[in-house]
VMD Tcl script that draws the C-alpha trace (Angstrom):
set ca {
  {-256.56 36.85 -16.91}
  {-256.34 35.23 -20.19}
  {-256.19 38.72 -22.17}
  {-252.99 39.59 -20.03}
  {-251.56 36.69 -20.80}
  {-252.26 36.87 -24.52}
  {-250.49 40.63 -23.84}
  {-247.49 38.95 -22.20}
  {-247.01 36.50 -24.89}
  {-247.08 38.82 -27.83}
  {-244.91 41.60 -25.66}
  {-242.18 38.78 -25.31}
  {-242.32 37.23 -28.98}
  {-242.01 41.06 -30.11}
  {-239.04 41.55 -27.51}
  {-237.21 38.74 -29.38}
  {-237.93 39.45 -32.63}
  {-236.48 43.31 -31.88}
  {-233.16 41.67 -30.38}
  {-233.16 39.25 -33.24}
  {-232.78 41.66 -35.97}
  {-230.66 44.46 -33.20}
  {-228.23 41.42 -32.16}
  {-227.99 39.26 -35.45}
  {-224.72 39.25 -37.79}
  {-224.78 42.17 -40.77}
  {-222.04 41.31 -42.42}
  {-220.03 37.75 -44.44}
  {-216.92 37.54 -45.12}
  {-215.54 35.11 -48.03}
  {-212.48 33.66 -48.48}
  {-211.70 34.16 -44.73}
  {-208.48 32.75 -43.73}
  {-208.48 30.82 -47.25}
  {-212.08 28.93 -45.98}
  {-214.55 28.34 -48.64}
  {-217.01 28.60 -45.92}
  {-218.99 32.25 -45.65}
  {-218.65 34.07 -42.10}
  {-221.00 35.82 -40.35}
  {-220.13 38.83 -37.55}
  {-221.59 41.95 -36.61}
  {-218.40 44.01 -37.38}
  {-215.28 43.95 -39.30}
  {-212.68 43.80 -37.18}
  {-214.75 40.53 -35.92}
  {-213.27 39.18 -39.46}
  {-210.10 37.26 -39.57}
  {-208.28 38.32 -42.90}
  {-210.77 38.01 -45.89}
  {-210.89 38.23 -49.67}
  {-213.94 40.38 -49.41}
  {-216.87 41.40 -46.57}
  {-220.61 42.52 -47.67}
  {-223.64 43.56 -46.08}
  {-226.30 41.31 -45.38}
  {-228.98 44.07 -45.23}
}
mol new
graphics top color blue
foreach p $ca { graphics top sphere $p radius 0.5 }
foreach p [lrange $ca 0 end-1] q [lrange $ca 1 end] { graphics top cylinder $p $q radius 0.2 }
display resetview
């Protein structure tokens, strides 16, 4: 019993970290919308107008 739960625990912390990185932003924009504060979003038309977008990773 306590071996499947060690199994279930590890299978759900590695579920989350998999969604973490599938789900999380990949790009900031700067200068969005004349903010000095970075945005995050997953795609570019997420962006309002910006002065530039890069990749995270």
């Amino acid at each position: 019993m306590k071996h499947a739960t060690t199994v279930l625990c590890l299978s759900f912390i590695a579920m989350n970290a998999i969604l973490a990185i599938h789900y999380s932003p990949r790009l900031i924009g700067f200068g969005c919308d004349g903010s000095h504060i970075p945005q995050l979003a997953r795609y570019e038309s997420d962006f309002p107008q910006c002065e530039r977008i890069e990749r995270i990773f």
